[in-house]
N, C-alpha and C positions, 0 to 999 in steps of 0.2 A: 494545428496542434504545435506548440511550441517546442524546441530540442532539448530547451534547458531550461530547469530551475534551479530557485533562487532556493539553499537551506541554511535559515538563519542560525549564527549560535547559542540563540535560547533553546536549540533542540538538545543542549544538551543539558539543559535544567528543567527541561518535561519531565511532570511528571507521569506523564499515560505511556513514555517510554520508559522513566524507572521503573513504573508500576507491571511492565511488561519484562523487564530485566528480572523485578524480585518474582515474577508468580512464575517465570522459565527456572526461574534458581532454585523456588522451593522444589520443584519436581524432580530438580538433580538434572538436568538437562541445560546445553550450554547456551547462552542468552543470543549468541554474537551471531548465528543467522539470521534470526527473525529481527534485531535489530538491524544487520547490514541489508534484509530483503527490505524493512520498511523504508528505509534511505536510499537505496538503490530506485525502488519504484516510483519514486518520483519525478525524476526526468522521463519515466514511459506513459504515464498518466494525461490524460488531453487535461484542455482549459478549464474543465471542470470538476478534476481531479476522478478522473473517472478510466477505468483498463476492462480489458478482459480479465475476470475471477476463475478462469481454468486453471489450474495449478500446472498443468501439461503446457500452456501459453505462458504462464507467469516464470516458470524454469527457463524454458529456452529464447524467451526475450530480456530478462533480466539477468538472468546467469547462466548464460550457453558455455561459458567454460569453466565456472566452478563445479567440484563435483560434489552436488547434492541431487538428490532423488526428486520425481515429481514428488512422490509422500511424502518425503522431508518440507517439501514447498507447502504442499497442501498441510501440514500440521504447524509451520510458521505463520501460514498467513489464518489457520486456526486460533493459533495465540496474539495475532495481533486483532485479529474480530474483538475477541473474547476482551482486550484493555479499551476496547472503543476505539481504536484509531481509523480503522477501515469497516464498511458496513458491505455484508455482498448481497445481492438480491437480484432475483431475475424478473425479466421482463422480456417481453416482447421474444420469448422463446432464447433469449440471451442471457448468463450468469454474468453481471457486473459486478465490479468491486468501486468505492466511493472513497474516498480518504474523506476523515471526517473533519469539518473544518478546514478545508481547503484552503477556500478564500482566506481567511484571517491569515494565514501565513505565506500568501503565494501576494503581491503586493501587484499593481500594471497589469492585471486582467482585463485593459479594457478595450483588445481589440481580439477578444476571444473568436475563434470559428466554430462553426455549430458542431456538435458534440453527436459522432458516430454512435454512442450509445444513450439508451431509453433512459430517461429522466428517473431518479428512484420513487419508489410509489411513497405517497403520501403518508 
């Protein structure tokens, strides 16, 4: 698994991240976790954009010292599901999460290691 990724700056003319900024904003709710969680979790992600989907995992490997709640986590990565960016699904007795579109924006994938979690189901 690689330590670092590449985030282009056309992330900041996505639109599945505006469209995640306005549907946090309509709710009255502040956009800038679940934006910092989805940019965050990409350097923790293996070759094939693939993590642990436990919100209990997802807190204290990507944000062991900011302080937000495992709940806070699991309703971020609630609202990034819900724009399509990440898809989580279990398999093989394991909750994965998937960034969607990986590939297209991760570029030199091509000396990938085999991926600790179950392929998403078809």
């Amino acid at each position: 698994m690689a330590t670092r990724r590449c985030i282009s700056k056309s992330i900041s003319t996505s639109k599945k991240l505006t469209k995640l900024f306005n549907e946090i904003t309509k709710e009255k709710k502040d956009p800038s976790f679940a934006l910092l969680l989805f940019t965050w979790l990409q350097p923790h992600v293996d070759d094939f954009g693939r993590y642990d989907a436990d919100p209990f995992t997802v807190k204290y490997n990507v944000f062991p010292t900011i302080e937000k709640t495992v709940k806070e986590t699991e309703e971020a990565l609630n609202d990034i599901e819900k724009v399509k960016l990440i898809k989580r699904y279990r398999s093989e007795g394991k909750y994965v999460l998937q960034v969607i579109n990986f590939d297209e924006h991760q570029k030199g994938l091509n000396k990938r290691t085999k991926s600790k979690y179950p392929d998403p189901p078809k």
